[in-house]
N, C-alpha and C positions, 0 to 999 in steps of 0.2 A: 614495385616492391622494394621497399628497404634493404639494405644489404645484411647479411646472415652471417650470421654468427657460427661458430664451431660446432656446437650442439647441432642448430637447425640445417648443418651441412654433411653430417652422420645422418640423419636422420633421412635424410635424401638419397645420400648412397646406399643405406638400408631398403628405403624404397624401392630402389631398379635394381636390386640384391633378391629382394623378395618376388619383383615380376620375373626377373631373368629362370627363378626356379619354377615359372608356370603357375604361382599362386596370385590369386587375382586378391590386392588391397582392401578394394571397395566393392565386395561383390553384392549382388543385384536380388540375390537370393532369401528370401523372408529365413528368419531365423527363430522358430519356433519354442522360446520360453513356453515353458511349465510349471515354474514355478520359482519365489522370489528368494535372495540370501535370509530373510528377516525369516520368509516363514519355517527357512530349514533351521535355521537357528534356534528357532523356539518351538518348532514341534517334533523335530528330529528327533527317535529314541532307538538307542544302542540293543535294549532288550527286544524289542518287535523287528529290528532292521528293517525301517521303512526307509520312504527316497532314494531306492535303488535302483533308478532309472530317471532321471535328474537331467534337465534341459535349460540350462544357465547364461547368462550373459551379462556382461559388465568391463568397466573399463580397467587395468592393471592397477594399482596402487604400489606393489613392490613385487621383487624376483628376488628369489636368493637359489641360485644354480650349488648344487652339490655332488657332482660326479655325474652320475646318470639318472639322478632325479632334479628336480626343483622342486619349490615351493613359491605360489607364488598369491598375495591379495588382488582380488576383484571387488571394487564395488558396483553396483547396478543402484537402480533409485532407490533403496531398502535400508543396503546396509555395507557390511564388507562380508567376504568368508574367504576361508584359505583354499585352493589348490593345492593338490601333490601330484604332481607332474613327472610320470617315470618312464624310462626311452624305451622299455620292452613294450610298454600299455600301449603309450599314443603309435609308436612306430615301429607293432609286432613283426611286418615283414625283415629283408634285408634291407630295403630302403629305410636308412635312418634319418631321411632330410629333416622330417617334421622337427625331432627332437633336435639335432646336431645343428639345425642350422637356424629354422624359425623360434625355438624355445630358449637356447641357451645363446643367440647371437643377432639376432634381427628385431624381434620382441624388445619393447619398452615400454615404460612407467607412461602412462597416458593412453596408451594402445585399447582399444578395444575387440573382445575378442568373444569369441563362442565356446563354451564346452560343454559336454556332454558326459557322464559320468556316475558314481556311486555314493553315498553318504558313509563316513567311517569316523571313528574318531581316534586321534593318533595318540600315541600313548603319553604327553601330556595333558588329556583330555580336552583338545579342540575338534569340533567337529568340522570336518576336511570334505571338501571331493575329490574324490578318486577321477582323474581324468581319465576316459576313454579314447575323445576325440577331443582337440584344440584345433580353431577354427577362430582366422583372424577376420576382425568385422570392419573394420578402420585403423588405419597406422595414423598414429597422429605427429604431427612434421613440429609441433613445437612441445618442448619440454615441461612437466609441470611447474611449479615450486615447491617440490614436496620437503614437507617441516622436518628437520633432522637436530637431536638436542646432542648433547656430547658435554658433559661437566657441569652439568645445568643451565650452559649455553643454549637458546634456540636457536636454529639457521633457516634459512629462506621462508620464514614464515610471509605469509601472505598478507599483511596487513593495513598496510600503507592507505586510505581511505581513497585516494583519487584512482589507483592501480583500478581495487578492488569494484569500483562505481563502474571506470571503465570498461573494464572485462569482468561483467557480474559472473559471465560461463566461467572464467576459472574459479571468481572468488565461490562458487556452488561447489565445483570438484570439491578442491582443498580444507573448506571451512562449512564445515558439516554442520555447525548452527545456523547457519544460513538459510540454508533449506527450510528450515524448521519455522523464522522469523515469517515466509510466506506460505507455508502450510499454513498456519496461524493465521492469515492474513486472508485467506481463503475463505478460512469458519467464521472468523466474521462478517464478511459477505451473506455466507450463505445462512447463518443465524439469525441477520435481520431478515435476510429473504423468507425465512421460515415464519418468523413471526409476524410478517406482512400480510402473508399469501393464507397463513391459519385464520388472521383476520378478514380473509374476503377481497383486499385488496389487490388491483391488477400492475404487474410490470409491463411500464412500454419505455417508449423508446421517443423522445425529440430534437429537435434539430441543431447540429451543431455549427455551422454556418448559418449564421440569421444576420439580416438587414438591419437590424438593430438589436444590441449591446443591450440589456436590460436585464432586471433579477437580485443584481447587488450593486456595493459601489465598489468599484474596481477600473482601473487603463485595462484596455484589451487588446486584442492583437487582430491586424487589419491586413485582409487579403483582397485579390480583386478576383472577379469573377468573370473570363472571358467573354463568353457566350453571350451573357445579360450586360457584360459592359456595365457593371456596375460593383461598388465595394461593399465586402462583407466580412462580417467581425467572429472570430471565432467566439463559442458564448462562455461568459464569464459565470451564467447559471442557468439553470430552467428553468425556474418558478414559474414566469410567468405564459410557458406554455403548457406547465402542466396545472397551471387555475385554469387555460381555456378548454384542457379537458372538464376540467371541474363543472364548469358553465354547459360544457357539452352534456353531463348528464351522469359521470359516472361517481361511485359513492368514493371511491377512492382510491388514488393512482400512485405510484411512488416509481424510480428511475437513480437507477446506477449510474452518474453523467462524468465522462471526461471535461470538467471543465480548465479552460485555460485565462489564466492573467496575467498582464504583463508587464511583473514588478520584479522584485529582488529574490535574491536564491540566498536562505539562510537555513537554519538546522530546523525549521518548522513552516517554510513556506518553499515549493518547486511551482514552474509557471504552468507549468500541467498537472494536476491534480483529478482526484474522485471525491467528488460528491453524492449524496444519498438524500435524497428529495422528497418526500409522502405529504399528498393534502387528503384530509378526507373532511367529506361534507358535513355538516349538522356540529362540528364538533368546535370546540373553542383552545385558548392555551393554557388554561387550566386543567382540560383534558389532556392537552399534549404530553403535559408534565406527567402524569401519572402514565399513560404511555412510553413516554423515554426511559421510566426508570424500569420499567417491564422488559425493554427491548433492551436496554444494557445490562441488566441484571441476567436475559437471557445469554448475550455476549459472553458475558465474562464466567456463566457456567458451561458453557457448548466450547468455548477455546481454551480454558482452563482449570475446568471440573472445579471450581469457587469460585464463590462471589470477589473475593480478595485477592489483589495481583500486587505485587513487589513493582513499583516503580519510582526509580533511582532509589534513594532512601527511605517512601516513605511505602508505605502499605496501605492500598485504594481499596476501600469497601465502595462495591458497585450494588450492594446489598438497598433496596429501597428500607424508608422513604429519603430522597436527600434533602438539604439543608435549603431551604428558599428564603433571599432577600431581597427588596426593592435595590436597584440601584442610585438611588439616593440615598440610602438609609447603608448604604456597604462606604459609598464614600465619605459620609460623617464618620462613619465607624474607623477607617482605617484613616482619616486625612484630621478631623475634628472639627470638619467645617461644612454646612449646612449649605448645600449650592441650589436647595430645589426654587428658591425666587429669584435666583440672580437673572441678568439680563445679559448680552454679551461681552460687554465691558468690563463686567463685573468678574465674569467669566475667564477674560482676559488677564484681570491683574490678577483672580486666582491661581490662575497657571504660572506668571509672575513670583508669586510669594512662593508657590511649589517647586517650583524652580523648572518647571515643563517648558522647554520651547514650543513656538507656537509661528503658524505662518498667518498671513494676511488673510490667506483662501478660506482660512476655517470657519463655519460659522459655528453656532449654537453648540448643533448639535455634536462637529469634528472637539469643538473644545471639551464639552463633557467627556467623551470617547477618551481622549488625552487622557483626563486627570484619573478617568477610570483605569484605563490600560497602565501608566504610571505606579500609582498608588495603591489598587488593589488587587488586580489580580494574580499577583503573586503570590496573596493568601488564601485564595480558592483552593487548595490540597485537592479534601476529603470532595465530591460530586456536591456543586451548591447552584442552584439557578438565582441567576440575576434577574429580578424582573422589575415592569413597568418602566421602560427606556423613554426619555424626551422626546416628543415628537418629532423632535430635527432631527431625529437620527433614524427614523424607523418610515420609509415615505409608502413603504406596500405593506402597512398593519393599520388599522380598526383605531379608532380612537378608544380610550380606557373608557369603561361605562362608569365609571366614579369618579378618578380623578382626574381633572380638566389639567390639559398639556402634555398627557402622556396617551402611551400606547399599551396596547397589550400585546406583549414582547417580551421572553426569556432567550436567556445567552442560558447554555452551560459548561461552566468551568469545572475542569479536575487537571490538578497537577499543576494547580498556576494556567491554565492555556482554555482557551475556546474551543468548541466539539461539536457545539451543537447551537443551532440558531431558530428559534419559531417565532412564531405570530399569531394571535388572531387576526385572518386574512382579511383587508382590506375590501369590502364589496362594495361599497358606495362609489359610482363613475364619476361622480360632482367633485366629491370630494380626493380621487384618486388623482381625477386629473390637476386639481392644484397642487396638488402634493408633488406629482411632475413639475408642474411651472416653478415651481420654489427650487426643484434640484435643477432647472435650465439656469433661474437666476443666480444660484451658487455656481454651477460650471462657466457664466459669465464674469464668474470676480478670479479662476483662474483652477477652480477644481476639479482636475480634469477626471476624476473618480465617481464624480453627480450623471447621476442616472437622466437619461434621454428620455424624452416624450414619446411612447409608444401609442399610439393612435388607432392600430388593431387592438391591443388589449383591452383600451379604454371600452370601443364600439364590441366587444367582447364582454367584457363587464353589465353594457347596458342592457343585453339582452338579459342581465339576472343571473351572478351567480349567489348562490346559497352561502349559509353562514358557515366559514369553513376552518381547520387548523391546517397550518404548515410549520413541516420542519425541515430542516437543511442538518446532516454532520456530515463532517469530515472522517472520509473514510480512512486516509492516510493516518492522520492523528488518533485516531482511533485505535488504527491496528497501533501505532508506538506506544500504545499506553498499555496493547496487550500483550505485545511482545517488550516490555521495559527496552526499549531505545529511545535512544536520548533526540535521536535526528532524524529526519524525515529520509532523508537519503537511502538510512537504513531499512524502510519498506515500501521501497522502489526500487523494481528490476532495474530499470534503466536510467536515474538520476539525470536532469538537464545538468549540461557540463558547456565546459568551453569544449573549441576543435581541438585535439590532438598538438601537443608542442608548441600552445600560442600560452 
């Protein structure tokens, strides 16, 4: 343990202060709430005198000792409310330990504590409890950072972004929006769940240790497996075991999946992330789309009672129908140059003239990807589907039924960024499996991101799966566009970080 500080060495001697008077710190005992600060707050009436019998709990915020009363803030997970702490109430006999010594000298900002008591409102019109009994539930040995302004100075505010990521437990005490940013985060979970499962479709569950990497293109991260003496990769996605439900027989499966990659840590990518996965059979990606705009338009009414959310400057209608453009025809638009015959060379000195770096490894389809990611989607604002992607970019989608060289495939963009990725799913084995062999011969020129030959899924496919949609969003990205933050850090409890002081 590090060496302590002045604070955390009060706090200690408070500690063995507080056992020596025979009151137990941490005690063992269920502490039976009845009910929350929020609901006394809002349904408390001075005319009926209800909540007069009130079974509370929450952690200290402040003390303000005043002779032989205090006043002191609780919050609990709700809200705040005051305390009036008087030495005759909590400690009518002669013993006046309770108040004398645990109230007005043991007792700290952080402490969490029990009470029991009456609804009143004091004659500034705050509505108060009336302590009866105070009952300490945990001393807590380190101090908060509680925000204190003076001149319109603020002091120890909590802000600092690595602190904060660090110890999310404090940045929740302190920084009450916080809380709020994953309540939020929640509903939309449970919004698409809703809109899923209304539609008949099943949630399961697959594997996240798999023998092989496949789903997207992505570096993953590689563990060994004792027992079997053999290495295995955490997965970069599901897809492709949840098309072998598909083939299994069911109409339509979808999966909340931690998936992990392992690339760089910036303000919209963490190497552990959530993804949201749904195939359903019979359907195509011209279905999907009107689907997506059903289930985000659900989103953004269940997390924020409108279709319309405030992010950063601009104001996102998640309101259907959105804006759909091939992706050749957004790159003429925003570049002024027509790439749908080029070859890769061509491809090459375009990125050139654009002034996009470019590596050896890329082929075709990395260099389109480029000039797209470069050039346009930074004007994607308002919800706009990219469709009909080059086939070098898209190796588990369906060739287009009209246009020779493409796939049928939508990206969608809001806010400048990518959310959401579908397909009409690939069912032909013949031709799946070349589409493998072309991303072996790209990972042989040095790409270490080209997807592996899967050999189960192929012999999976043969058996016949149906004509089907998928979609992939990012749930992470997702929720920061319903909670307007700017970074991904900001909804994640726990942020991948460096170790402590490196």
């Amino acid at each position: 343990m590090s060496e302590l500080n002045e604070l955390q060495l009060q706090r200690r001697s408070k500690l063995e202060r507080i056992k020596s008077l025979g009151i137990e710190p941490y005690p063992a005992e269920m502490w039976d709430v009845n009910v929350t600060a929020e609901e006394v707050l809002s349904k408390y009436n001075a005319e009926t005198n209800n909540y007069q019998d009130v079974i509370m709990a929450g952690r200290i915020m402040s003390i303000q000792p005043k002779g032989k009363v205090c006043f002191m803030k609780i919050m609990d997970h709700t809200s705040r409310i005051q305390l009036y702490v008087a030495r005759d109430i909590v400690s009518p006999d002669e013993d006046k330990t309770i108040f004398d010594e645990l109230v007005l000298h043991l007792l700290d900002i952080g402490d969490i504590i029990g009470v029991k008591g009456q609804i009143f409102t004091t004659r500034t019109g705050e509505t108060t409890v009336k302590a009866h009994q105070i009952v300490l539930l945990s001393k807590a040995l380190n101090p908060l950072p509680i925000v204190k302004e003076k001149d319109g100075v603020i002091f120890d505010a909590f802000t600092d972004p690595e602190l904060r990521y660090r110890m999310r437990y404090v940045d929740l005490i302190v920084n009450g929006h916080v809380k709020e940013t994953f309540i939020k985060r929640t509903k939309v979970v449970q919004s698409l769940r809703n809109t899923f499962n209304n539609s008949g479709y099943l949630e399961v569950e697959t594997p996240i240790l798999q023998a092989i990497h496949g789903g997207a293109a992505a570096r993953p991260f590689v563990t060994h497996h004792n027992a079997l003496d053999m290495p295995l990769f955490l997965r970069i996605a599901n897809e492709l075991y949840l098309k072998r439900l598909i083939v299994g027989g069911f109409e339509g499966v979808y999966e909340f999946a931690k998936n992990f990659r392992n690339e760089g840590v910036d303000r919209t990518h963490n190497p552990e992330f959530t993804g949201l996965e749904i195939y359903v059979a019979y359907k195509d990606y011209n279905w999907m789309m009107d689907y997506t705009e059903i289930m985000l338009e659900n989103v953004a009414i269940d997390v924020n009672g409108t279709t319309e959310t405030q992010v950063g400057d601009n104001i996102i209608s998640f309101a259907k129908p959105y804006k759909r453009i091939t992706m050749f025809d957004a790159i003429k638009e925003y570049t002024g140059i027509d790439i749908s015959e080029m070859d890769e060379s061509q491809l090459r000195d375009t990125c050139k003239k654009l002034g996009i770096k470019t590596e050896d490894s890329m082929g075709k389809g990395k260099l389109i990807d480029e000039i797209f990611g470069e050039k346009c989607e930074k004007h994607c604002i308002q919800p706009t589907f990219i469709t009909d992607y080059p086939i070098e970019m898209s190796p588990l989608t369906k060739k287009h039924r009209s246009k020779a060289g493409l796939v049928e495939r939508f990206e969608l963009f809001v806010n400048g960024k990518e959310i959401a990725n579908a397909y009409t799913e690939l069912n032909d084995p013949l031709d799946q499996r070349e589409r493998f062999e072309e991303q072996m011969h790209l990972a042989g020129r040095g790409d270490d991101e080209a997807m592996p030959l899967d050999e189960d899924f192929l012999r999976a496919l043969e058996y016949g799966m149906p004509p089907t949609a998928g979609l992939g969003i990012g749930i992470d990205r997702l929720t920061m566009l319903m909670t307007n933050q700017a970074s991904i850090q900001e909804v994640l409890f726990f942020p991948q970080m460096r170790p402590e002081n490196q």
